[in-house]
N, CA and C of each residue as an Amber inpcrd file, in Angstrom:
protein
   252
   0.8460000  -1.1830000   0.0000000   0.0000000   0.0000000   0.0000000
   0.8900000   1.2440000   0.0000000   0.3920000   1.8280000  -0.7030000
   1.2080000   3.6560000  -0.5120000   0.8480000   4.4730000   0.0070000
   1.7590000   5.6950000   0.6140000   1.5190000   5.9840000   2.0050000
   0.5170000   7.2030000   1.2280000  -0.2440000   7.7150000   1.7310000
  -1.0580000   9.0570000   1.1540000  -0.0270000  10.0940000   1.1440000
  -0.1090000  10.8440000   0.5110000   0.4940000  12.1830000  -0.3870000
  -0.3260000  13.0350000   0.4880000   0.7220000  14.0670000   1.2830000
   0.1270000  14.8520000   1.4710000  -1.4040000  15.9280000   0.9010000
  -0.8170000  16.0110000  -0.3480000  -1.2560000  17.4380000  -1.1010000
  -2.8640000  16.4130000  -1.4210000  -3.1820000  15.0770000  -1.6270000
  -3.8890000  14.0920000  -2.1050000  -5.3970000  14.4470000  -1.0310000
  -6.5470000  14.5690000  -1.5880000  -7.3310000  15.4110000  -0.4870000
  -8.3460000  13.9490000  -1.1340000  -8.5300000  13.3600000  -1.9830000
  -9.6320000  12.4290000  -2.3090000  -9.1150000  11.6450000  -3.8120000
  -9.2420000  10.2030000  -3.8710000  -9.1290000   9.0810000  -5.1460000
 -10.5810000   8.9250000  -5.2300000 -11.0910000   9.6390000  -6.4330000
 -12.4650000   8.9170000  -7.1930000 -12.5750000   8.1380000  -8.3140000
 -13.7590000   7.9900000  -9.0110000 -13.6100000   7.6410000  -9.8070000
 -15.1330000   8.7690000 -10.7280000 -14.4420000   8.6700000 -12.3850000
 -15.3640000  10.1250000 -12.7800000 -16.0360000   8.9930000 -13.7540000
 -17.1420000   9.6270000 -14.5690000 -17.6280000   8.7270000 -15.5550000
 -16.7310000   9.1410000 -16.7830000 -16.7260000   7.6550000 -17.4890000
 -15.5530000   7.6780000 -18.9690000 -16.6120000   7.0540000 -19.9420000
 -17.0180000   7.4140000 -20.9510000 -17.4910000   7.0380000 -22.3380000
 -17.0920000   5.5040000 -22.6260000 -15.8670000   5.3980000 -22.3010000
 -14.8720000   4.1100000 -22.6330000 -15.0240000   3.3200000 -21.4970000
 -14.4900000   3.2230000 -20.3690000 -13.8070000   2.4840000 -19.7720000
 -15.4160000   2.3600000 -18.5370000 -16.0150000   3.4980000 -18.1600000
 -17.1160000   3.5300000 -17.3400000 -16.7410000   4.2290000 -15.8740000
 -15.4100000   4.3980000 -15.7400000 -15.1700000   5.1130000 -14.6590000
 -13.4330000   5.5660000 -15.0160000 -13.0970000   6.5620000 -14.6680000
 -11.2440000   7.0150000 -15.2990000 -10.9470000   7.4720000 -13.7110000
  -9.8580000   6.3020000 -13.0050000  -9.3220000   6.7890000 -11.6040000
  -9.0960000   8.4420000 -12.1640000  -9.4250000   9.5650000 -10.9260000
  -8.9610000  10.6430000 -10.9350000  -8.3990000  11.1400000  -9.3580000
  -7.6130000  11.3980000  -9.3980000  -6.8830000  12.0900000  -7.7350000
  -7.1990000  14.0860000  -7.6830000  -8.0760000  14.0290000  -6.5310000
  -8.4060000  15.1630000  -6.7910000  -7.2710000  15.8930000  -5.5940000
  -7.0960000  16.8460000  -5.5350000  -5.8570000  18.0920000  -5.4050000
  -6.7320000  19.4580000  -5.0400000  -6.1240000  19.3180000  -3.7530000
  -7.0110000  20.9720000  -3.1020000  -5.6030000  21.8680000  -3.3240000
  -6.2160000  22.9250000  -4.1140000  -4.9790000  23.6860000  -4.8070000
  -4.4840000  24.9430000  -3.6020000  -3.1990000  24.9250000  -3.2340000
  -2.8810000  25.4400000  -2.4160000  -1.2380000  25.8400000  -3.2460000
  -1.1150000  27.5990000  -2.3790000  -0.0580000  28.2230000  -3.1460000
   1.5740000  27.6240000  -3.2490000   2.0120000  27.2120000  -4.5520000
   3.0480000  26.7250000  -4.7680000   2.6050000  25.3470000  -5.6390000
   1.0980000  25.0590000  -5.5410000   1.2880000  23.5770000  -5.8250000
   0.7230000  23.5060000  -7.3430000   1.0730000  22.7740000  -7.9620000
   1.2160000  22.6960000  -9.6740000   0.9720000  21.2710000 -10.0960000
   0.0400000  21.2250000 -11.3370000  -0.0770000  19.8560000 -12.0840000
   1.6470000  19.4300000 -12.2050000   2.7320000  19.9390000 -12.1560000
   3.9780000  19.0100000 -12.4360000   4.7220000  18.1760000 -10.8120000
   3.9020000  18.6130000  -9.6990000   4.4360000  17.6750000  -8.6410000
   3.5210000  16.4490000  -8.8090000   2.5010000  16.1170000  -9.2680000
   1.5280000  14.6630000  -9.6520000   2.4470000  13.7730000 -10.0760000
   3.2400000  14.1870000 -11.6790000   3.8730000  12.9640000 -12.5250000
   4.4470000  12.3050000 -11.9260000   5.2250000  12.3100000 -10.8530000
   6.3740000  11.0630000  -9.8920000   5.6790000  10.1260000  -9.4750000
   4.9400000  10.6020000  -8.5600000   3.4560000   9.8880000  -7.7360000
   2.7960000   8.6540000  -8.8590000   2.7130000   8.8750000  -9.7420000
   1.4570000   8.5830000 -10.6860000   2.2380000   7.5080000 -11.6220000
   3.1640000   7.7610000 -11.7650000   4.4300000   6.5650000 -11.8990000
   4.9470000   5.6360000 -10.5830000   5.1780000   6.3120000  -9.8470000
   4.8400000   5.0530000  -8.7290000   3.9150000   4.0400000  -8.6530000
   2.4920000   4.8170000  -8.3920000   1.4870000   3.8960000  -8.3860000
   1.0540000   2.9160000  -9.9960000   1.8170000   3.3120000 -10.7810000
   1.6810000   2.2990000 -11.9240000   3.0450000   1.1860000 -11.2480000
   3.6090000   1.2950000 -11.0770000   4.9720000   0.3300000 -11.0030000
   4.2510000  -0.5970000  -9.7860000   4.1920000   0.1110000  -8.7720000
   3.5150000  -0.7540000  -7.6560000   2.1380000  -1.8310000  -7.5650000
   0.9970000  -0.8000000  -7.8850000  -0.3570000  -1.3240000  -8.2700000
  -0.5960000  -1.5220000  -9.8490000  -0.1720000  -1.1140000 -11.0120000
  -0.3810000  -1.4230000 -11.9740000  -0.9540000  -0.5000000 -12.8320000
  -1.2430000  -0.6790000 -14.1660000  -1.6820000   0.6920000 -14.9420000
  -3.3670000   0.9770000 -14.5080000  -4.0570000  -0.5490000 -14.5130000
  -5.0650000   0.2020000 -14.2840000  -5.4260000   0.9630000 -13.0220000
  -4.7120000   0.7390000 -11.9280000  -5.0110000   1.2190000 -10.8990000
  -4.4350000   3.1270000 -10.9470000  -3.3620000   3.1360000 -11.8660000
  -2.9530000   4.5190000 -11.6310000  -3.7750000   5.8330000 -12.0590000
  -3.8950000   6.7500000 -11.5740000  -4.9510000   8.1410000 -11.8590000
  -4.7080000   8.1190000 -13.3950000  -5.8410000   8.5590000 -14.2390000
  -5.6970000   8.3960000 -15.5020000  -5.5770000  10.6250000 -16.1420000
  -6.2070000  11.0180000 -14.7720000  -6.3810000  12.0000000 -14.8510000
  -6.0990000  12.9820000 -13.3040000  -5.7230000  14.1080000 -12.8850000
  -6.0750000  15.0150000 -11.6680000  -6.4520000  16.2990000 -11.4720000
  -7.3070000  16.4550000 -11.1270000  -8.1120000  17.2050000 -10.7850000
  -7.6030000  18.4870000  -9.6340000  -7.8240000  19.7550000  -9.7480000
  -7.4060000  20.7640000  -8.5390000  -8.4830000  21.3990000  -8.5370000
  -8.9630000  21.3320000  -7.5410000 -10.3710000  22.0290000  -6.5450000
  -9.5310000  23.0500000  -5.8070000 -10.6370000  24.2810000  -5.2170000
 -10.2440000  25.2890000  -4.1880000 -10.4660000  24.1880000  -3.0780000
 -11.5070000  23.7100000  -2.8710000 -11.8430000  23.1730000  -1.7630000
 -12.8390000  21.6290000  -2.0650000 -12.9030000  20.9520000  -0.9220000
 -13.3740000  19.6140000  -1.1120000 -15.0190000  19.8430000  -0.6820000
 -15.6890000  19.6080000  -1.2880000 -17.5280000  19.5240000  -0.8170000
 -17.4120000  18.3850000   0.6470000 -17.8250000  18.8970000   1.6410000
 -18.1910000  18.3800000   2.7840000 -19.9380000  18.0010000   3.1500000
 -19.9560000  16.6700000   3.7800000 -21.6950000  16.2300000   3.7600000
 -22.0810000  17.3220000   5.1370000 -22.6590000  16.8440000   5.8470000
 -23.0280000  18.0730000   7.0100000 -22.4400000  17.1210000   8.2750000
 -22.0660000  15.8700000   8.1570000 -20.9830000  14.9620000   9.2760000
 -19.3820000  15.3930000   9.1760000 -19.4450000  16.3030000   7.9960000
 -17.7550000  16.4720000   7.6840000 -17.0710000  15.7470000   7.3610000
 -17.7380000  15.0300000   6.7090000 -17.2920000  13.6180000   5.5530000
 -16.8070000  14.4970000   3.9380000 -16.0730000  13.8740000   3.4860000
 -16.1550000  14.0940000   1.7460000 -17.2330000  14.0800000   1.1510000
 -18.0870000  14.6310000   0.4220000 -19.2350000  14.2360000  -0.1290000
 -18.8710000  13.9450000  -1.6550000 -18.4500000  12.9620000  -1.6630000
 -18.1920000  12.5160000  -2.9600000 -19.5480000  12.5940000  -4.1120000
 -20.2540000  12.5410000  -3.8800000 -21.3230000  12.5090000  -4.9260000
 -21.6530000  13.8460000  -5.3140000 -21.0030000  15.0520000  -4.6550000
 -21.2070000  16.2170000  -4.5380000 -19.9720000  16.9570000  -5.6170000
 -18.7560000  16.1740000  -5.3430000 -17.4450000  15.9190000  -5.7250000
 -17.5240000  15.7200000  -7.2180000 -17.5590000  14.7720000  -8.1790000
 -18.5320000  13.9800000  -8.8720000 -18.9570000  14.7030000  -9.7650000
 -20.1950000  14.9370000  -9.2490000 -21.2410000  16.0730000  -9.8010000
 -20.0980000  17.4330000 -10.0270000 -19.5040000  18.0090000  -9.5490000
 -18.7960000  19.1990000  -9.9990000 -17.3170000  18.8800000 -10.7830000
 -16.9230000  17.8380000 -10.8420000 -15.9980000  17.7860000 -12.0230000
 -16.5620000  16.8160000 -13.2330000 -17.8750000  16.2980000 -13.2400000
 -18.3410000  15.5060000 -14.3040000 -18.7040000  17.1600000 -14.9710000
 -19.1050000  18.0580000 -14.4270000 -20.5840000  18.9170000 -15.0620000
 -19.0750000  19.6120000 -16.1350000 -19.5650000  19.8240000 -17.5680000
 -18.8900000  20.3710000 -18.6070000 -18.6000000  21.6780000 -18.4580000
């Protein structure tokens, strides 16, 4: 297992035309942090777990949708990076 990544705020999965779901690692964007610290990570988890398991895509949010328990609300999550 790999240890969580700091910067790593949620692993979903989005809807794909193709495949029916494309792993995505979503990223609460905070100052300094950039789509080019992902690529290392994302090669790891192919070498370790394999291709299909690695993010196919990542995502940077200001912030993560919370349920009203202060859970992730993934379906909330979801819904705002599926919508075009």
């Amino acid at each position: 297992m790999l240890d969580p990544h700091p910067l790593i705020k949620e692993v979903t999965g989005l809807p794909d035309d193709k495949w029916g779901d494309r792993v995505t690692v979503v990223i609460v964007a905070m100052l300094g942090v950039t789509p080019a610290h992902w690529p290392p990570r994302r090669c790891l988890v192919r070498e370790r777990k394999g291709a299909v398991h690695a993010p196919k895509t990542v995502e940077f949010v200001d912030a993560v949708p919370l349920t009203t328990c202060g859970k992730y609300d993934k379906k909330a999550l979801v819904a705002s990076l599926a919508a075009p």
